[in-house]
C-alpha positions in Angstrom: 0.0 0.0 0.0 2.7 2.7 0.6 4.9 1.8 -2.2 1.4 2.6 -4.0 1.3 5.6 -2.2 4.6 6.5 -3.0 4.7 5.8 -6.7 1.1 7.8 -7.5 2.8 10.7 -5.9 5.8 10.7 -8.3 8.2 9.6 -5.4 11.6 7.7 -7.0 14.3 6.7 -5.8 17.0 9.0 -5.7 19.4 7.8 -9.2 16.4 6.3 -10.6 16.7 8.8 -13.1 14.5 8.5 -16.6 15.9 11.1 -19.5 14.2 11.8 -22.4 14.9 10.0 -25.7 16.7 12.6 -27.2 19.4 12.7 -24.2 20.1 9.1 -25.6 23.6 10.0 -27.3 25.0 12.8 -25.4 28.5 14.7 -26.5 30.0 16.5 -23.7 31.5 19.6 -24.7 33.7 22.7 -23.4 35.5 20.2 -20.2 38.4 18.3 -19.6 37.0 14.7 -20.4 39.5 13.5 -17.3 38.0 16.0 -14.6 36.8 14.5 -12.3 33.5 16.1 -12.3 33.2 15.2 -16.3 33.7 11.6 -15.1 31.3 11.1 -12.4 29.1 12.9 -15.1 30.0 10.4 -17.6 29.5 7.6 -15.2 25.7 8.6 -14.4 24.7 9.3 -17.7 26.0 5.9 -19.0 24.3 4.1 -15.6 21.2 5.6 -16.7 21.1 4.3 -20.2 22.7 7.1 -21.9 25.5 6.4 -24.4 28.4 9.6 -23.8 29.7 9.5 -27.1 32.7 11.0 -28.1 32.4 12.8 -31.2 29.1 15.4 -31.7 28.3 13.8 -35.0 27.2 11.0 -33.4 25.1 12.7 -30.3 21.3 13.6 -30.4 22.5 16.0 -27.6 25.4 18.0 -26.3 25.7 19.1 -23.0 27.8 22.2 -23.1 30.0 23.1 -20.0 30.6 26.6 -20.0 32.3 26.9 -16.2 33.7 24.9 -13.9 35.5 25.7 -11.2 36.3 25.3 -7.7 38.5 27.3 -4.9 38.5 27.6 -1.1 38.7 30.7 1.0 39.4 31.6 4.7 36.2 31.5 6.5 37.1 32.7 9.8 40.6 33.4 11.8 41.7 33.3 15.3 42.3 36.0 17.2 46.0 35.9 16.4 45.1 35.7 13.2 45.1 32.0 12.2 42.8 30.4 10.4 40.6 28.3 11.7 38.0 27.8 9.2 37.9 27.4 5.5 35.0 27.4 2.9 35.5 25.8 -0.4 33.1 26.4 -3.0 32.2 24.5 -6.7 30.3 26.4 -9.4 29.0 24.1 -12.2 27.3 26.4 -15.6 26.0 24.5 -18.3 23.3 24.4 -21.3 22.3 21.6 -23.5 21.0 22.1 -27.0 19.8 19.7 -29.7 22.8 19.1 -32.7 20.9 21.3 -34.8 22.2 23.7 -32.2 19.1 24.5 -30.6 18.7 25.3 -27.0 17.2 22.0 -25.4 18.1 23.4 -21.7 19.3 27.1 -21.2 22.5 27.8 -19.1 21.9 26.7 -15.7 24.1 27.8 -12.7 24.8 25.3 -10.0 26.7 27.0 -7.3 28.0 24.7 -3.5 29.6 25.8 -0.4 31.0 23.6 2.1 32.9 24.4 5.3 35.5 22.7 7.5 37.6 23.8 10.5 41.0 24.1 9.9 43.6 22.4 12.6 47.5 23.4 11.7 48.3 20.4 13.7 46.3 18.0 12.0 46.9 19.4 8.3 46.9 15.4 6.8 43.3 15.2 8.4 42.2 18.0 7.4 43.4 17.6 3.8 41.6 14.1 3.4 38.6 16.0 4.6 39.0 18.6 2.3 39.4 16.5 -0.7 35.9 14.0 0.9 34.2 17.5 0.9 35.1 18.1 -2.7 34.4 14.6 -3.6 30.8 15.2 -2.1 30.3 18.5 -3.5 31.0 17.0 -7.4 28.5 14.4 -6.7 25.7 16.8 -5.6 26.3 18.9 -8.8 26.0 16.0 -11.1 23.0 15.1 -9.6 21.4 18.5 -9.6 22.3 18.1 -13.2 20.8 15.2 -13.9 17.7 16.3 -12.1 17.7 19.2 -14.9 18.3 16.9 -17.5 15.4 14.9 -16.2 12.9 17.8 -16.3 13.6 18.1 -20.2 11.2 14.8 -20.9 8.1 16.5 -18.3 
């Protein structure tokens, strides 16, 4: 009875994403194709069904990656002037348009902030949490992004 519940209400799974048909070839254009946000990118699209081809001839879709960058800034100091906390933030801009070049998606602006406290005598910790933060933050974009790409077919 709830997983009826569930299902009339348009409740999924989170992942269980469905694209539309003409996201089934998609060309990924304007990255690094070994960033590591491209790939976990890549690697959703292609669990979902799509095929992430490599040359826009062959794509019914490109998804265009206009921005993508990442930096981290001092949150807070100490009193004598030390930092103590740091904020690193990911900015993700993108459009997708049909290979007759027109706009399918307009240029969307994904923008995530994490912070972390920052221990000068723990700086190996802190730089494995750092990089888990960043590891987090590229998964979260990719699937706001495919949460977008998913509206295209509604």
């Amino acid at each position: 009875m709830t997983a009826l519940l569930l299902t009339a209400c348009g409740f999924h799974l989170r992942g269980d994403v469905k694209l539309d048909a003409q996201l089934s070839k998609v060309y990924i254009e304007g990255a690094d194709p070994y960033d590591a946000l491209v790939r976990e990118l890549t690697r959703s699209l292609t669990t979902t069904g799509v095929a992430v081809v490599e040359d826009s001839k062959d794509a019914t879709a490109v998804l265009h990656i206009l921005k993508n960058s990442g930096s981290r800034r001092v949150l807070s100091v100490s009193s004598a002037g030390k930092v103590r906390e740091y904020e690193l933030y990911q900015t993700l801009e993108f459009k997708v348009r049909d290979t007759a070049g027109r706009e399918l998606l307009a240029p969307q602006r994904l923008e995530l902030t994490r912070a972390y406290l920052f221990d000068k005598e723990d700086v190996l910790a802190k730089s494995n949490e750092e990089e888990m933060l960043r590891r987090d933050m590229r998964r979260d974009l990719v699937r706001l992004v495919m949460l977008r790409l998913e509206a295209l077919g509604r």
